[in-house]
C-alpha positions as CSV (number, residue, x, y, z in Angstrom):
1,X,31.6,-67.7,30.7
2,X,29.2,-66.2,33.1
3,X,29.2,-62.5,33.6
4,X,28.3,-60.1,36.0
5,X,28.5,-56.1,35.8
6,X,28.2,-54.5,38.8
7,X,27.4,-51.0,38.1
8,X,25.7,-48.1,40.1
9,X,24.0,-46.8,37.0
10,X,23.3,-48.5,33.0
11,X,21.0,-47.9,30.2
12,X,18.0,-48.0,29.7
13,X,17.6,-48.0,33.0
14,X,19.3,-44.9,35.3
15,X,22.0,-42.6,33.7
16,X,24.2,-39.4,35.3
17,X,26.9,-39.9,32.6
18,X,29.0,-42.7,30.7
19,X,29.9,-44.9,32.9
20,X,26.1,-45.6,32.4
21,X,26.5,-46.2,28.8
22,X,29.4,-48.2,28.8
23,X,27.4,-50.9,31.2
24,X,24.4,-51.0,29.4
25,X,26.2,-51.5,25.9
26,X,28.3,-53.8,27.2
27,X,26.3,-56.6,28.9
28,X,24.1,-56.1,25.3
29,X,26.9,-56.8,22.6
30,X,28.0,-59.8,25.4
31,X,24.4,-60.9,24.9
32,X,24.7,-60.6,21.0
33,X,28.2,-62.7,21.3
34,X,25.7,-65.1,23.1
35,X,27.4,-64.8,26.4
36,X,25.9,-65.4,29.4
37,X,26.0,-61.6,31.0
38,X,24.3,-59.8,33.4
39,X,23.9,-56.2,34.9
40,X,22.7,-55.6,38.4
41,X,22.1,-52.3,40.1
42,X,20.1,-50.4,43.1
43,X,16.4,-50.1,42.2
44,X,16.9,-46.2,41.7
45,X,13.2,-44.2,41.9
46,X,13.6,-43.2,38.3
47,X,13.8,-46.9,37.6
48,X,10.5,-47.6,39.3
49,X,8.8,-44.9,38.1
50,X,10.1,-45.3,34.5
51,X,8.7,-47.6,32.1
52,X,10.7,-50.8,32.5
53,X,9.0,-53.7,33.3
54,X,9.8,-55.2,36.5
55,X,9.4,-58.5,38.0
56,X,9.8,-59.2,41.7
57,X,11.9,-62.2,42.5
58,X,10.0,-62.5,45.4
59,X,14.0,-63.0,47.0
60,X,15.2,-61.5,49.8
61,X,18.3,-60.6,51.2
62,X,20.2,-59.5,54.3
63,X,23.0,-56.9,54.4
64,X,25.3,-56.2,57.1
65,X,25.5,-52.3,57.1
66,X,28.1,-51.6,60.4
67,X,25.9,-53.1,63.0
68,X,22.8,-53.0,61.9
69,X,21.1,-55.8,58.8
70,X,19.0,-53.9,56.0
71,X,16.7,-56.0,54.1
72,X,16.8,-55.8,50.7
73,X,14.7,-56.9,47.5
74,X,16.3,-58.0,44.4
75,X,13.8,-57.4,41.1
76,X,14.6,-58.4,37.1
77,X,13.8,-57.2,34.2
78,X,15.0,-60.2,32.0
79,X,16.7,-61.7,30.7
80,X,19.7,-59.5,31.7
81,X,18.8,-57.2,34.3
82,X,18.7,-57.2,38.2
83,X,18.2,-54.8,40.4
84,X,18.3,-54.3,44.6
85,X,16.0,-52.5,45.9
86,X,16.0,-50.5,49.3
87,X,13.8,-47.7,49.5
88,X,15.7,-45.9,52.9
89,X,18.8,-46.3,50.6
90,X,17.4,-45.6,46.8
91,X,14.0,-43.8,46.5
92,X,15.3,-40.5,45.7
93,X,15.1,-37.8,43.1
94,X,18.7,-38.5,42.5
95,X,21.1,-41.3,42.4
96,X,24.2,-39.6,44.0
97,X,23.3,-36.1,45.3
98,X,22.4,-32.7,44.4
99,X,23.7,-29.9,42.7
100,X,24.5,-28.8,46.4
101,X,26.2,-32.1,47.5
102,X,26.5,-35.7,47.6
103,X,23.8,-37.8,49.6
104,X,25.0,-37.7,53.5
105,X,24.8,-41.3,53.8
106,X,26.5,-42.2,50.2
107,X,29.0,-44.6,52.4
108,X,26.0,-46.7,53.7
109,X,24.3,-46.8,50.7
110,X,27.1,-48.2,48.7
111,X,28.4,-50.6,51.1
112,X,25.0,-52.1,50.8
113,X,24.5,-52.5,47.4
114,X,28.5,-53.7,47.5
115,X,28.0,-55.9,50.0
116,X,24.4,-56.8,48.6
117,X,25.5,-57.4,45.2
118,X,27.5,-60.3,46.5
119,X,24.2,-61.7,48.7
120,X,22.1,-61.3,45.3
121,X,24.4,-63.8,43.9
122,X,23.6,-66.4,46.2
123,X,20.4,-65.9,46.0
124,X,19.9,-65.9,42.6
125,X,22.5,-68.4,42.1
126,X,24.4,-67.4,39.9
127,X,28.0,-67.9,40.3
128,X,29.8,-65.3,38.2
129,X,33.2,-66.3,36.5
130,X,34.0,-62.7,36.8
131,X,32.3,-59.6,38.0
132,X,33.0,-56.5,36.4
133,X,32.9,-53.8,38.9
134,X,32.2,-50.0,38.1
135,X,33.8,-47.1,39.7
136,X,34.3,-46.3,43.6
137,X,30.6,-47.0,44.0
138,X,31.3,-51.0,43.5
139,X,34.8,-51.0,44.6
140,X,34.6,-52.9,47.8
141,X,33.4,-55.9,46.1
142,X,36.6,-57.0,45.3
143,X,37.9,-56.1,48.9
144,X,35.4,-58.0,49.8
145,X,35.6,-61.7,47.7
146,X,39.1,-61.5,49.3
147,X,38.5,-61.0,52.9
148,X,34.6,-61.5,54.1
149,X,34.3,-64.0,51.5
150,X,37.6,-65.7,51.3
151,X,36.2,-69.2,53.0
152,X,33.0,-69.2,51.0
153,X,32.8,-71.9,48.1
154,X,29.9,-70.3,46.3
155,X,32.9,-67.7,45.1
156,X,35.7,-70.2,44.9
157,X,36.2,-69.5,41.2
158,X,35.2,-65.9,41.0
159,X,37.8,-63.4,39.5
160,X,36.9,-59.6,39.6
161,X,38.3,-57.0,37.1
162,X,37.6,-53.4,38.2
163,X,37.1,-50.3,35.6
164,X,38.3,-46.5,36.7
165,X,36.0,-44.2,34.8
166,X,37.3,-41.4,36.3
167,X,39.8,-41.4,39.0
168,X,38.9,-37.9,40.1
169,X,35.5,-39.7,41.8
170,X,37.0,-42.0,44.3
171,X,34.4,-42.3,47.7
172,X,36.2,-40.8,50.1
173,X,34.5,-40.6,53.4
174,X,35.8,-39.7,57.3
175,X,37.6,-42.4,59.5
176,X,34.6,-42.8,60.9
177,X,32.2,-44.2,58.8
178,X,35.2,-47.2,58.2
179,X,32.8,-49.7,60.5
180,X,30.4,-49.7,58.4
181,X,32.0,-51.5,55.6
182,X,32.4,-54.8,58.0
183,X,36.0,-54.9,57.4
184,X,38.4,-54.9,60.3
185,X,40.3,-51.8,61.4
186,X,43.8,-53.6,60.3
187,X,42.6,-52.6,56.5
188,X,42.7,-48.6,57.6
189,X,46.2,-48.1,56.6
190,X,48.5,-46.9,53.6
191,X,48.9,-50.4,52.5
192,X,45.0,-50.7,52.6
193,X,42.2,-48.7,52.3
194,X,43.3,-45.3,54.3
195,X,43.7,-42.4,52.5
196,X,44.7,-39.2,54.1
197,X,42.7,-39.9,57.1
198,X,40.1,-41.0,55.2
199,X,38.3,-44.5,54.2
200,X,38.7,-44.5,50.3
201,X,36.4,-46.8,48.5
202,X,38.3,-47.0,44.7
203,X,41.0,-47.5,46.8
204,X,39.5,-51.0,48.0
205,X,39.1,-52.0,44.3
206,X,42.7,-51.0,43.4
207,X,44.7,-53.0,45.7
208,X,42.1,-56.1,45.2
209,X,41.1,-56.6,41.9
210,X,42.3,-59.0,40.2
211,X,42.5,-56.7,36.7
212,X,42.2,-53.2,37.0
213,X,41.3,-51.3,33.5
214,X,40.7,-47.8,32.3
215,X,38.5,-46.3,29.2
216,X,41.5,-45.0,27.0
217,X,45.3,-46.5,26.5
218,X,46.2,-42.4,27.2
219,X,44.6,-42.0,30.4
220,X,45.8,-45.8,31.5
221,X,49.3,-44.3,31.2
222,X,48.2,-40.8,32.3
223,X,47.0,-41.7,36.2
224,X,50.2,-43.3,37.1
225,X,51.5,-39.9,37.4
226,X,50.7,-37.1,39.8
227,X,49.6,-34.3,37.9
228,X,46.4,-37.1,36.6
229,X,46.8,-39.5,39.8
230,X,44.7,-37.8,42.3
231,X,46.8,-39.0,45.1
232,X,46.8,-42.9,44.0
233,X,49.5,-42.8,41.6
234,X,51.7,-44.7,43.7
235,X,49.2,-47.5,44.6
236,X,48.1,-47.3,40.9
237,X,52.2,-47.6,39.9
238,X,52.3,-50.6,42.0
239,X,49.4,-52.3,39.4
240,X,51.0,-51.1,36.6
241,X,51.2,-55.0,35.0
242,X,47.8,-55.7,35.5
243,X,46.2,-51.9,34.5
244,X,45.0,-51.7,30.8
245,X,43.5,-49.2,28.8
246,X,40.3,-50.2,26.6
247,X,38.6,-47.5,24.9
248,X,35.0,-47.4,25.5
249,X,32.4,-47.4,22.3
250,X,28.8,-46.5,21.3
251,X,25.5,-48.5,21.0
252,X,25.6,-48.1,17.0
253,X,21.9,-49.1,17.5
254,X,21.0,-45.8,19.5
255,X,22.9,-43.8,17.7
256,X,22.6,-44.1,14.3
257,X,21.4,-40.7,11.9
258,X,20.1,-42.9,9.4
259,X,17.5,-44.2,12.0
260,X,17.7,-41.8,14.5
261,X,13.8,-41.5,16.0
262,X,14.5,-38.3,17.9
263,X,16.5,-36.3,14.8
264,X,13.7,-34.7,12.5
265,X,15.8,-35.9,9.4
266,X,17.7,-38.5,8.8
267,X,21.1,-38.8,7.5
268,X,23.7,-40.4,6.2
269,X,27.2,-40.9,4.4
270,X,25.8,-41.1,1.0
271,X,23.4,-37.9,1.7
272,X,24.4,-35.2,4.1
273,X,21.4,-32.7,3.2
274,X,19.7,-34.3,6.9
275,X,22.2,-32.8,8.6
276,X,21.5,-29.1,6.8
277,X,17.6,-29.6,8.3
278,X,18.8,-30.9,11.4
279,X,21.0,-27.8,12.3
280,X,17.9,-25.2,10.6
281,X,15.2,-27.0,13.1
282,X,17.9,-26.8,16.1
283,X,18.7,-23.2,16.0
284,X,14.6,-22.4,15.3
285,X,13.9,-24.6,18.2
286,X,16.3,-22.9,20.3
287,X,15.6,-19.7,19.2
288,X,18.8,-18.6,17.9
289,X,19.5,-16.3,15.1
290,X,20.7,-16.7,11.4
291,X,21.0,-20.4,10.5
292,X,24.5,-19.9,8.8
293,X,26.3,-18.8,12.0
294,X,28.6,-21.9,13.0
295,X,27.1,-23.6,15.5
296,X,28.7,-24.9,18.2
297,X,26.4,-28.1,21.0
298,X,27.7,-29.1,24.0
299,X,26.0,-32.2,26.1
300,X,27.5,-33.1,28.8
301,X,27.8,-33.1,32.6
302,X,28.7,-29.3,34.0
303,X,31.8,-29.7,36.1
304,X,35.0,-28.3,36.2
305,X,37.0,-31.3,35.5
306,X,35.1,-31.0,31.7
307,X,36.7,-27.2,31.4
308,X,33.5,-25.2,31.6
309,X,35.6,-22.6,33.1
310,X,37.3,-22.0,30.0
311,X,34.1,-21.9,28.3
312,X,33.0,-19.3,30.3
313,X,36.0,-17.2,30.3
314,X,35.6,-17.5,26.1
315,X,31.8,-16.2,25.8
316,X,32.3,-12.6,24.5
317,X,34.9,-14.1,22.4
318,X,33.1,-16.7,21.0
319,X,30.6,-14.1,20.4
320,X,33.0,-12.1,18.6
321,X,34.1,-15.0,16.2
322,X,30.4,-15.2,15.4
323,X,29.6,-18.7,16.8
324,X,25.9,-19.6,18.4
325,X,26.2,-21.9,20.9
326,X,23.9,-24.6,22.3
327,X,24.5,-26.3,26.0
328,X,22.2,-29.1,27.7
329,X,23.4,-30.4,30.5
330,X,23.8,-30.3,33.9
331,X,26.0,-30.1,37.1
332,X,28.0,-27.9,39.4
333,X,25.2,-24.8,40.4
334,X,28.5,-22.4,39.2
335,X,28.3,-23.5,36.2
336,X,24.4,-23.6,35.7
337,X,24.6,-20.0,36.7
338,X,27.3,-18.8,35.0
339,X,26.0,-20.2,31.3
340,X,22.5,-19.2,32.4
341,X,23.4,-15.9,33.1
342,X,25.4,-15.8,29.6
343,X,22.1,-17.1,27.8
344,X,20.2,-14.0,28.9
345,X,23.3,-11.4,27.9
346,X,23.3,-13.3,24.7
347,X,19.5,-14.5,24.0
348,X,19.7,-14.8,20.3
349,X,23.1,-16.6,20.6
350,X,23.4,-19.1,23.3
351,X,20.8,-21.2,24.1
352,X,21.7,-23.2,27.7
353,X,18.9,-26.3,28.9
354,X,20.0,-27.0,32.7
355,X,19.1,-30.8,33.1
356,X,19.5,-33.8,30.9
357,X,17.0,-34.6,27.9
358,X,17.3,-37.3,25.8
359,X,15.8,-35.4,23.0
360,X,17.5,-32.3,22.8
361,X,20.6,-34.5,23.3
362,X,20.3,-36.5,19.6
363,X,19.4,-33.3,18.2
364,X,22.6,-31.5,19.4
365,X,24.7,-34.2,18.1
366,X,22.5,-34.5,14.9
367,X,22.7,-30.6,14.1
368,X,25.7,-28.7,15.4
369,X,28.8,-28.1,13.3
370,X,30.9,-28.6,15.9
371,X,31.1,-30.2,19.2
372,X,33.1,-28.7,21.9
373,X,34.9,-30.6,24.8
374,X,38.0,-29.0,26.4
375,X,38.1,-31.4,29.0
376,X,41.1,-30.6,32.2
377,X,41.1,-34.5,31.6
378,X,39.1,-37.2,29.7
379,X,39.0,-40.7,31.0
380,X,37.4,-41.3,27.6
381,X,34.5,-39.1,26.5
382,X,31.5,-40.5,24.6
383,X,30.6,-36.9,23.1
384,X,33.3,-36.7,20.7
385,X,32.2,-40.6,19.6
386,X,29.0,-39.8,19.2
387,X,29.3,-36.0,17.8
388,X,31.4,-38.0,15.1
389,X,29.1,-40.3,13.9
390,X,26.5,-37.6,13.3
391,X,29.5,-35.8,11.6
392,X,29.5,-32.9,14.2
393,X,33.6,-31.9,14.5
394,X,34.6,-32.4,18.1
395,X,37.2,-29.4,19.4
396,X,38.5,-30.8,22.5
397,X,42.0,-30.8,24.6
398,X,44.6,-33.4,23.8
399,X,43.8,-35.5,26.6
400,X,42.9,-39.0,27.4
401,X,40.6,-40.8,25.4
402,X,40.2,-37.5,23.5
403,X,44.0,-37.6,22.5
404,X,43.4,-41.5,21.6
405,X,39.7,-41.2,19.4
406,X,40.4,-37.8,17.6
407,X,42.7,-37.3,14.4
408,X,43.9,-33.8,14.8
409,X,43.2,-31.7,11.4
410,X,46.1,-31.5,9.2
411,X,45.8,-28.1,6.8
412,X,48.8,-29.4,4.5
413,X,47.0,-32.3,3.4
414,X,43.7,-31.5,4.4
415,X,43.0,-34.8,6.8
416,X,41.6,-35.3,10.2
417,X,38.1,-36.2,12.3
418,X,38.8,-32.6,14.5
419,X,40.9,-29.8,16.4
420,X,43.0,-30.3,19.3
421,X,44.5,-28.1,21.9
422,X,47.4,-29.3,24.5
423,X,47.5,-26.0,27.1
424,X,44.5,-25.8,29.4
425,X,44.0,-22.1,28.8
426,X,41.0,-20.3,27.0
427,X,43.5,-18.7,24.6
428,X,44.4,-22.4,23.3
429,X,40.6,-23.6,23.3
430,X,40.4,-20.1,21.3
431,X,43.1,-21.0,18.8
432,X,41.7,-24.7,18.5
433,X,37.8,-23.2,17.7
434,X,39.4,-20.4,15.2
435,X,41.5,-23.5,12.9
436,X,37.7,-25.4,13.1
437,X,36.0,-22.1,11.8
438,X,38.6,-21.4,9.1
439,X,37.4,-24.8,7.5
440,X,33.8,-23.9,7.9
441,X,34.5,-21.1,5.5
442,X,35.6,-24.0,3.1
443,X,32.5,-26.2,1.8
444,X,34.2,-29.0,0.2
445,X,37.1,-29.2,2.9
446,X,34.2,-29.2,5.9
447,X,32.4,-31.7,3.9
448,X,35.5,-34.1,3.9
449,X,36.3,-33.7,7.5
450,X,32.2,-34.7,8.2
451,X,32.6,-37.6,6.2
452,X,36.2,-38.9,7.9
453,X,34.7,-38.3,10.7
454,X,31.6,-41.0,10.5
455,X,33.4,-43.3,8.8
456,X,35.3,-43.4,12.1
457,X,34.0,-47.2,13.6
458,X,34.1,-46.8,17.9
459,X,31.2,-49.5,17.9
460,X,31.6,-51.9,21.2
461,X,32.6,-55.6,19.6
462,X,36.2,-54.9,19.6
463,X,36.1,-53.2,23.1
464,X,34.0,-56.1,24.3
465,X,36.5,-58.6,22.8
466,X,39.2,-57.0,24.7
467,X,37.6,-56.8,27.9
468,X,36.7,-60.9,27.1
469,X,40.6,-61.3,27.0
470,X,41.1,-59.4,30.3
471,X,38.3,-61.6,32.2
472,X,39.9,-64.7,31.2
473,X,43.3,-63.1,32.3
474,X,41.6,-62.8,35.6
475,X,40.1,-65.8,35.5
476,X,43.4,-67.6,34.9
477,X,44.9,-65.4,38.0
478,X,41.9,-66.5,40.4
479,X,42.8,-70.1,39.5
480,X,46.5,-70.4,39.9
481,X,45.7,-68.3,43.5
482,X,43.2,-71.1,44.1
């Protein structure tokens, strides 16, 4: 089976948040299950300027962009690894946009590398089985197999499954940027890609792929209603036999306590005392007072849709309840004021890093007690995943994949891997943080909870069995349409 992951960003290579994580890991444990897999992405500056070693193909391709062709170069980094680059399109500071806004132009750039990704193919020659596309940012590809490329042999075979990261990100973009995808004006309708008057790019994947999957079982069944549809329930309730929930996993290989390069201990089920050093050089690198406090890490992107608002509204009562609390991440510019401006109310208390570094991240995970993510909603989450391994007790909102990967504690029989909360409210996130710290006060029972909670296995081989099961589902599909 050949592979291809279409994805707009994947480790080692360019990150903004999971979706990242989940491509790089996967196209790795498909190489480990000696499958023949591949990722390809735009040649990002970061990518260029980082320390990956790239090789130019010395291959060329052409890309219709409306009515205009833009040349682009396709570059390796083997034995897995391609990547397109156009510098009009890619050689910024950012992949997506700014804290202010989303690139002007995201519609061209994404039909390209679409479009492009498809022309990279051919030129490579490699004829995928299936192509695993990514979020709104590859969603045209299946659109596209079906229509533009519906006579062409080199695809014949070619099934496509699409993954939804996170519905709430979809590419919408006004009626008029619709010719520059190259697909005829019959498509902008309800039954096709029109969307409120607007050309929506998920939308293109949704009614075309041949499998359509999401990162948890819980949000899989979650989005076919309104209240977590976004506006597609109804096209998404019309794919309800092919949609499937597969929980995403973590590259036991990065994180890993016991080996952990970035933690200044290491750590591990059969000795915990790691942890106890990690969490004393955290809170005296980040200058925060007494060692003892319960410390709370948060890593993550700053949005609303991850419930910083109720984070904010909780700061003088977290303060109250005696927590520290550590944030690195970054976002919406609300939200990097807001938690900035709490930092300097509360120096010795809350310590907030605006940006994303790698780092501080492992040391978060590696020395908080708990790990806090009251998500509005939660595709999956990787931060309770990974928070668990380094036995740091997620609190988080019964949502999604938060609902699906986290045992809620159980003070009867003392058993669980965290807290949850149901109402979106700060009172609930409250509640949920006061249960966490009443078993802080209780050695032995904390020390139980830390040590369900890494025992916990979210490694990628069974997710990446499962998704092998769906691509030859697809596959099957693409040959009895055949």
């Amino acid at each position: 089976m050949k592979i291809l992951i279409a994805s707009p960003e994947a480790v080692p290579y360019a990150k903004t948040g999971g979706l990242a994580d989940v491509a790089g890991s996967l196209v790795k444990e498909y190489r480990a299950m000696k499958k023949e897999a591949y990722v390809i992405l735009p040649l990002y500056r970061k990518i260029r300027e980082g320390n990956i070693h790239l090789k130019n193909t010395n291959l060329k391709i052409k890309v219709p962009v409306g009515d205009r062709q833009v040349e682009g170069e396709i570059f390796s980094c083997q034995p897995s690894a391609y990547f397109i680059r156009c510098d009009e399109f890619f050689d910024r500071e950012e992949l997506y946009g700014t804290p202010w806004g989303d690139f002007f132009d995201n519609a061209s750039r994404f039909v390209f590398f679409s479009r492009g990704v498809l022309e990279a193919c051919k030129a490579l020659n490699i004829r995928p089985d299936v192509i695993h596309c990514n979020d709104w940012q590859t969603s045209l590809i299946p659109l596209y197999l079906k229509k533009l490329y519906k006579g062409d042999n080199f695809f014949k075979n070619t099934a496509t499954l699409l993954t939804i990261h996170n519905l709430g990100y979809q590419g919408l973009f006004p009626a008029s940027e619709m010719p520059l995808t190259g697909l005829e004006w019959d498509l902008f309708s309800p039954e096709g890609i029109e969307f409120y008057g607007k050309v929506n790019f998920l939308k293109a994947g949704l009614i075309s792929a041949d499998v359509l999957t999401t990162v948890s079982s819980s949000y899989a069944r979650e989005i076919l209603i309104k209240e977590f549809g976004f506006g597609l329930e109804g096209v998404l309730k019309k794919r309800e036999k092919d949609l499937y929930g597969v929980i995403n996993g973590i590259d036991y290989d990065e994180w890993d306590p016991s080996r952990d390069i970035y933690i200044p201990e290491k750590f591990n089920l059969d000795s915990l005392q790691g942890k106890t050093e990690c969490k004393e050089n955290l809170v005296k690198e980040a200058s925060l007072d007494k060692v003892d406090r319960p410390l709370v890490g948060m890593v993550g992107r700053l949005s609303a849709q991850k419930g910083l608002d109720l984070v904010l509204q909780s700061i003088e009562e977290l303060m109250s309840l005696g927590v520290n609390l550590i944030i690195l991440g970054k976002g919406d510019e609300e939200f990097h004021t807001g938690f900035s401006q709490a930092a300097k109310r509360h120096r010795e208390r809350i310590s907030v890093t605006i940006g994303f570094e790698e780092p501080l991240a492992h040391k978060i995970y590696a020395g908080s007690d708990f790990f806090l993510i009251p998500s509005r909603y939660e595709p999956c989450g990787l931060g309770q995943l990974i928070s668990m391994r380094y036995g740091s007790i997620p609190v988080g909102r019964s949502t999604g994949g938060l609902a699906d990967t986290i045992q809620d504690f159980n003070p009867l029989i003392s058993k669980g891997t965290g807290f949850l909360f149901s109402d979106y409210t700060s009172s609930a996130m409250q509640d949920a943080i006061k249960r966490a710290l009443c078993v802080y006060t209780d050695r032995d029972k904390l020390k139980k909870m830390i040590l369900s909670a890494m025992n916990m296995d979210f490694s990628w081989k069974s997710s990446a069995e499962r998704y092998i099961e769906l691509y030859k589902h697809a596959m099957g599909k693409t040959n009895v349409a055949a």
